[in-house]
N, C-alpha and C positions, 0 to 999 in steps of 0.2 A: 338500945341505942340504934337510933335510925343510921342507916348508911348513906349517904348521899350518892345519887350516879354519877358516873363520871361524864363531862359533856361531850357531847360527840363530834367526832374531827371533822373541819372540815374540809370539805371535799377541793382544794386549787389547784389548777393547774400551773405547772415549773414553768419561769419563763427561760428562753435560752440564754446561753451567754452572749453578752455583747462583743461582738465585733470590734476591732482598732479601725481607727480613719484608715483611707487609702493607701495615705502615706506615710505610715508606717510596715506598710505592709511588705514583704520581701521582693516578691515579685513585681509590683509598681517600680522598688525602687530600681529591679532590675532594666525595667524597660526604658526608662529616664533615661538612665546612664546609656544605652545603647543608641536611643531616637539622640539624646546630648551629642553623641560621637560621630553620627552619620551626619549632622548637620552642622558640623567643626569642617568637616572632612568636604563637604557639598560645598561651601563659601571659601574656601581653600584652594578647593580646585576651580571655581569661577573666577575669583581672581589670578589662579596662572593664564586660563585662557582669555581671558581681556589684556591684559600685558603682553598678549606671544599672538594675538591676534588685532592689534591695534597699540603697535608700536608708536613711539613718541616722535612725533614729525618736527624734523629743525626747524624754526622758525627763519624765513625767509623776506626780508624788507628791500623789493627791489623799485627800481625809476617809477614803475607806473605805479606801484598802490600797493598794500598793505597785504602778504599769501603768507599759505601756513604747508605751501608745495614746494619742495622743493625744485629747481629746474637751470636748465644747464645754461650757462649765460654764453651770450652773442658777441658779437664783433662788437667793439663801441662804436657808436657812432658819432661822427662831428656836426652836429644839431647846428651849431653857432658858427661853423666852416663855410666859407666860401665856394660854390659850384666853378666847376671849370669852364673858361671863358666859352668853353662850346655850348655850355648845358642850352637848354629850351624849355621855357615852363611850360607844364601844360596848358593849352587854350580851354580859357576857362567860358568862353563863349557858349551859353546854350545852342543845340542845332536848331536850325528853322525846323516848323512845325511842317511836316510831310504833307503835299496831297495827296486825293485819294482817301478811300476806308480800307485798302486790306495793303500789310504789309511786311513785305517777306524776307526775312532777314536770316542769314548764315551766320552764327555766333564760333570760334574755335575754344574749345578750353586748353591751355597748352601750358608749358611749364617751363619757366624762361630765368636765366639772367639777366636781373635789373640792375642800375643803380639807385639804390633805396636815399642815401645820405651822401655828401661829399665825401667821397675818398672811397665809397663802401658800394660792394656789386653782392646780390645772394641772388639763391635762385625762388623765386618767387611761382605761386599757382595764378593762373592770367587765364582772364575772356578774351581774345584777340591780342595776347601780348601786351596788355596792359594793367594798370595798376591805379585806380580803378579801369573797371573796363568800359567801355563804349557808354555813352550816353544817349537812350531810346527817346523817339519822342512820337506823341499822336493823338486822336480827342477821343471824347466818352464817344462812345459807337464803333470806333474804329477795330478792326481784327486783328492781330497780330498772327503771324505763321513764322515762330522762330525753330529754325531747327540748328542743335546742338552737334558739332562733328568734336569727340572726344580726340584729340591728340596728343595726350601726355600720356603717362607711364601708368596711372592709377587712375582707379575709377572717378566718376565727375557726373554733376549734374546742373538742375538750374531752377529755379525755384523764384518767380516773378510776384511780388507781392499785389500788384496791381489787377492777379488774374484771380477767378473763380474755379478751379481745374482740381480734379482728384489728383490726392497727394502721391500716391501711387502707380498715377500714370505715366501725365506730364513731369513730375518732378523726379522720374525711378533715375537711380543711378545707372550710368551708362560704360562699360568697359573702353580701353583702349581700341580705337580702330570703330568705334561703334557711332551712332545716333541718333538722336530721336526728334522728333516734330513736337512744341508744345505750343499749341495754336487756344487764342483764346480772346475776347471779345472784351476791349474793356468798357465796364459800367460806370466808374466813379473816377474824379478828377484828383489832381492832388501830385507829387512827387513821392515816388514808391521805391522801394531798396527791389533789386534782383542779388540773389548769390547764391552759389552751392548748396545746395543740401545733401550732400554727402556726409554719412556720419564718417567721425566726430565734426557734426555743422562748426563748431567752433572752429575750428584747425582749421579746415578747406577756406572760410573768412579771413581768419588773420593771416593767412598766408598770401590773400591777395585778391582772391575770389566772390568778389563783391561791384555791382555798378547801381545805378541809377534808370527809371525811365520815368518821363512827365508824360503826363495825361492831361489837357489842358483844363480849366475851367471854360466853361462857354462864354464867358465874358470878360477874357484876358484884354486889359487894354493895353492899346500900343507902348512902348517905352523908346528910349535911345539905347540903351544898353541893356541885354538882355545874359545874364552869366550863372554859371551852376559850381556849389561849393561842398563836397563830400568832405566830410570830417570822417576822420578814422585813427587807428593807432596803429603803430606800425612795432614789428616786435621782430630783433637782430635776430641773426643765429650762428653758430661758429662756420666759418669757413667751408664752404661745399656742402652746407647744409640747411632744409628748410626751421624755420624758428620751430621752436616744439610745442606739442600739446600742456604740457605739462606747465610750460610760461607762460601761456594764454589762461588755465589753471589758476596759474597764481597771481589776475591780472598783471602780471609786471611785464610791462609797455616800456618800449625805448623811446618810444615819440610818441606825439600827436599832431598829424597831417590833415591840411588841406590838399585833395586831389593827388594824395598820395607820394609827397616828398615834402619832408620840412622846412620851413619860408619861403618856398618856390618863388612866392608873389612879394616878398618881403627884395629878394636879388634882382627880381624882372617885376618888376613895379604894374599894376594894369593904368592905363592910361585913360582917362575921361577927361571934361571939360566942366568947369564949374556951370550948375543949373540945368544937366544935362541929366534928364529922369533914368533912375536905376533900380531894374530885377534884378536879385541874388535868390538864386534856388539853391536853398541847405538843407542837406538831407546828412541824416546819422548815421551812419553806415556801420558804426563802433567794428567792434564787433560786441564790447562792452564799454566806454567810458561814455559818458553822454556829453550835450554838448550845449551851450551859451549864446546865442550868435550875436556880436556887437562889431560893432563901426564906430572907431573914433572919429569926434566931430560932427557928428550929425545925429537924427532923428528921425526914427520911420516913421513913415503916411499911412502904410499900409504895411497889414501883418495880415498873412492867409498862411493858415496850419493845421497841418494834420485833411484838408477836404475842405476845411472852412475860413471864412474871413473874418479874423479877432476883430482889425481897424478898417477904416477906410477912410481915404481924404471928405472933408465935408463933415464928416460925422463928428462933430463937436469941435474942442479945440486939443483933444487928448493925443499923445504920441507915444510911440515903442520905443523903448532902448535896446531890448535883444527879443531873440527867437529862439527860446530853450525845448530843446528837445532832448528825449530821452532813443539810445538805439532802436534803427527803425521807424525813427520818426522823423518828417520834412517838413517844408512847407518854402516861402519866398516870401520876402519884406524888398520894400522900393522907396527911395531914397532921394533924394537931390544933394550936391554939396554948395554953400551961397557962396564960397569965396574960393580962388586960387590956392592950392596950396598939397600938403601931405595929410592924407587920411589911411590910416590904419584900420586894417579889422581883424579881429580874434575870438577865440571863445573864452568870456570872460571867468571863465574857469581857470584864474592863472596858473595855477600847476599845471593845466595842460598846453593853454599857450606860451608856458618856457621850455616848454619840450616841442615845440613846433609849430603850433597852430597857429602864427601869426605870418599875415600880407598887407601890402599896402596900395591905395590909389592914388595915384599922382593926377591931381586934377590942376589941368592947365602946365601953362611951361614952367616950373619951379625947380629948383635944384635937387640934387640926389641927395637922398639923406644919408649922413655921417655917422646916424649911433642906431643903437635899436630903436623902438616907440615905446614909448613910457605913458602908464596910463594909472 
């Protein structure tokens, strides 16, 4: 009997055991649960410090526009109050244009009690004691040599839109008792804001620290009446004390003025004669609300803004109803009126001319008006 061999083994190699997925694995799942905890713990504490670093601010809805600051409220003022038989509007008369190319001018910065509104005195920041301050005048080429004598309690400066002048130099703030020379050549025509540039610029503005100067165009022609109208907002403050930062913040404006006290022109009327041609230089002086600029009853000829002339009499049959600008921005519209009578003007921005911004021209001999202007 044959034997058969046995066949011979063959030769394989063991494979290893298999591995579990990751996540099964102990150590994986230790580390989850740890990185899980750290990042409970990380968005937990980002939100205490968002909540305890940006606290929830009262909402605040005051006169002049919509803040989320809150700030400490002012005297009221009697907007719609009659001036006392003393008052004196301000002359809204532009100055004649100066002879001469260099002109040298002493400006004070001082800190005064005004009366802002009927019935109402605060102490206001002033160029010379006024509110606005001084109105500059002179042509492209002309030099100016203004020099600033600081006179109030805090620092002060001045800051000429019409100039080309390092920020640094001519504009540096100046202490008490101090002053500076800010001399400078102007190039381009047009009505220009001056004001403080004292930080916070805002503050040193709305407390008062703001004027005008024209630079003529070369080709101004003659008029009958030549007049300048700063729009601004005028902002209370308690009793013995300047308005605050914080109010100017939260635009909330007590008024808005023409040249610096509400209807001025509206109590003391300006006087012209029916057909008798009329310049109004408006300039924005804000510190922020902007501004409309209309005249009930009539129709501009001409509109020059911002440097240039939108209209001009002649040039077709097209006419301006306002001259809107936005703060820091000016320009003059000229006018005739055809008939006798009462002519209103405002910034057709009625929420701000029910806070002040309206005056009126009595053209020719016509009676005083009995109510407000309704437009």
């Amino acid at each position: 009997m044959t034997t058969q061999p046995e066949p011979a083994a063959r030769s394989v190699a063991s494979d290893p055991p298999a591995k579990p997925p990751p996540w099964e694995r102990a150590e994986w799942r230790f580390w989850v649960i740890i990185v899980s905890v750290i990042a409970v713990l990380a968005a937990g504490l980002s939100m205490v410090a968002i909540a305890t670093s940006h606290p929830r601010e009262k909402k605040v809805v005051a006169a002049g526009g919509a803040g989320s600051v809150a700030a400490s409220p002012g005297q009221q003022l009697d907007i719609a109050g009659d001036p006392p038989a003393s008052f004196e509007a301000r002359d809204p008369s532009a100055p004649v244009t100066p002879t001469g190319t260099v002109h040298q001018i002493t400006m004070h910065a001082t800190e005064k009690v005004l009366e802002i509104a009927p019935g109402t005195r605060q102490t206001m920041w002033t160029y010379d004691g006024t509110v606005p301050g001084p109105v500059l005048r002179g042509k492209v080429g002309d030099t100016f040599e203004i020099t600033l004598v600081n006179d109030g309690t805090i620092g002060h400066s001045i800051d000429f839109h019409a100039s080309k002048v390092a920020w640094n130099v001519e504009m540096r703030t100046i202490d008490p008792g101090k002053q500076v020379l800010y001399r400078f050549t102007a190039q381009k025509s047009g009505i220009f804001m001056y004001h403080c540039g004292t930080p916070p610029v805002l503050h040193h503005i709305g407390n008062g620290m703001y004027g005008a100067i024209i630079i003529d165009p070369p080709d101004l022609a003659p008029v009958d009446h030549e007049l300048v109208m700063l729009q601004s907002e005028l902002y209370s403050a308690p009793t013995g004390e300047v308005a605050s930062l914080e109010k100017m913040l939260a635009e909330q404006w007590d008024a808005v003025v023409f040249n610096g006290y509400p209807n001025q022109y509206l109590h003391r009327p300006i006087r012209v004669e029916p057909n008798q041609r009329i310049r109004i230089w408006v300039l924005d002086d804000g510190p922020s609300e902007n501004s409309s600029f209309h005249v009930i009853g009539t129709i501009f000829d001409t509109v020059y803004k911002e440097g240039t002339y939108l209209l001009r009499p002649g040039e077709g049959t097209g006419g301006s109803q306002a001259l809107d600008l936005q703060p820091a921005q000016g320009g003059f519209v000229e006018f005739t009126f055809d008939v006798a009578g009462q002519y209103p003007f405002v910034t057709h921005k009625f929420a701000s001319a029910s806070k002040g911004a309206v005056g009126l021209f009595q053209a020719g001999d016509v009676a005083a008006p009995t109510d407000q202007p309704a437009h």
